[in-house]
N, C-alpha and C positions, 0 to 999 in steps of 0.2 A: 504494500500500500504506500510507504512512504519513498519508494524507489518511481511511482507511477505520480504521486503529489511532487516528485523534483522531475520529474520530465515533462508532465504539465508547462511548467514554468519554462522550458525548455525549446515550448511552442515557436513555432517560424511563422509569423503571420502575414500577409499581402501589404504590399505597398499601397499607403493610403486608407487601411483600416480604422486607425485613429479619427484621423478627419471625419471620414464616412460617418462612423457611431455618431461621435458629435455633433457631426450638423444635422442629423438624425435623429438621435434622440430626444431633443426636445419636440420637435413633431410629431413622434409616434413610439409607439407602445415598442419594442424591441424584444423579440424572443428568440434564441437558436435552440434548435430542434434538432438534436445528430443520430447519429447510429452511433457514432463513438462514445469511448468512456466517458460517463458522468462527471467525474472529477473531470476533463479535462472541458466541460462543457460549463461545470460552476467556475472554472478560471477565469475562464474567457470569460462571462456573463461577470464577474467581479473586477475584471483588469479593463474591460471597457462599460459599464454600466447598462448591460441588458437589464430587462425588469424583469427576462423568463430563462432559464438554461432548462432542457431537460439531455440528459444524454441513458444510455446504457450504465442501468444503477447496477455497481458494482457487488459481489459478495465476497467477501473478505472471511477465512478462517486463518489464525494465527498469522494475520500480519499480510498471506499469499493470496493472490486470487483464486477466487474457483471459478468464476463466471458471472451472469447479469439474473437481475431479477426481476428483468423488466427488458424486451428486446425491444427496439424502436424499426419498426418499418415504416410502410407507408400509412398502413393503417390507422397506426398509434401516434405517428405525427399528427395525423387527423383530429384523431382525439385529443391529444393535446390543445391543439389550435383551437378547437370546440371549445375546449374547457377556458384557453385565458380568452377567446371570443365573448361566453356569455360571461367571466365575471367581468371583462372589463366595457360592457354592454356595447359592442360591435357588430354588425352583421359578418360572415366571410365574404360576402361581395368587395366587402373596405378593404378586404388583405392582398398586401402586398407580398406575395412568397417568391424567395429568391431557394433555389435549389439545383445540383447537379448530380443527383443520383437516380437511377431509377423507382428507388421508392418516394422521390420526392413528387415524381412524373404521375402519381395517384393524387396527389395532394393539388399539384396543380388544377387538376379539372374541377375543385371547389370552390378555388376562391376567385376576385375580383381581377386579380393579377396575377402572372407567376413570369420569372424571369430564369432561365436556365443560366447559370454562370459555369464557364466553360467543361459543359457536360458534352456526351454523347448526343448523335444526329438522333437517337432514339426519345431523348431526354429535351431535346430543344425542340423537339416537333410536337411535343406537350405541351411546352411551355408556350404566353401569350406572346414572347419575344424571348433573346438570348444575345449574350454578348460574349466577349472571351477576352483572355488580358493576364500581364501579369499583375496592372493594377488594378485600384476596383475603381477607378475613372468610369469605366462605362455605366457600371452600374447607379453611379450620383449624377450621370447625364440622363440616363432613363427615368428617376426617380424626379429628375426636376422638369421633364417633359410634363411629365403623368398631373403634375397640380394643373 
């Protein structure tokens, strides 16, 4: 556990992440939704101020993983997004979902928006637009079309 909490920290994240949150977050609600580990998912959601992290809750015996307690596919993103929707009284039309997995390509066809960031031709043909990059410029030029 505590070898996966210092690789966390260890994270390589996209040029222009920073900026992104914050010019962001005070507009809108902020959640990441991963397949990945949990912990690496409350990092990120506390070193950029998401208001949501869910990742793959981990299970921990004597210190070792054994596995999740909770798998996040597309479904469960779903539900997730369901869940911070009605408490934070949203329709999914309002959402703006950015993903590049193929479990994210189910999630797309719910909401108002969805943006494939450099996924698959399988995963961008889901999405209502898609961009690719190694920064995330594109995605803060889509986002300030969209107002």
């Amino acid at each position: 556990k505590e070898t996966m909490e210092e690789e966390a920290k260890k994270i390589e994240f996209r040029i222009g992440i920073e900026r992104l949150i914050n010019n962001l977050k005070d507009k809108y609600i902020l959640a990441l939704i991963t397949s990945d580990y949990d912990i690496a998912a409350q990092f990120t959601k506390n070193k950029f101020g998401f208001n949501y992290a869910f990742g793959c809750k981990e299970i921990f015996k004597d210190g070792k993983l054994q596995g999740c307690s909770e798998i996040i596919d597309g479904e469960e993103k779903l539900r997730k997004l369901e869940s911070i929707a009605k408490k934070e009284n949203i329709k999914l039309t309002e959402v703006i979902y950015i993903g590049n997995d193929t479990n994210d390509a189910f999630v797309f066809e719910k909401v108002g928006y969805s943006l494939a960031f450099n996924a698959s031709e399988e995963v961008r043909e889901a999405a209502t637009s898609y961009c690719d990059g190694k920064d995330l410029s594109c995605i803060s030029k889509i986002i300030k079309e969209l107002k």
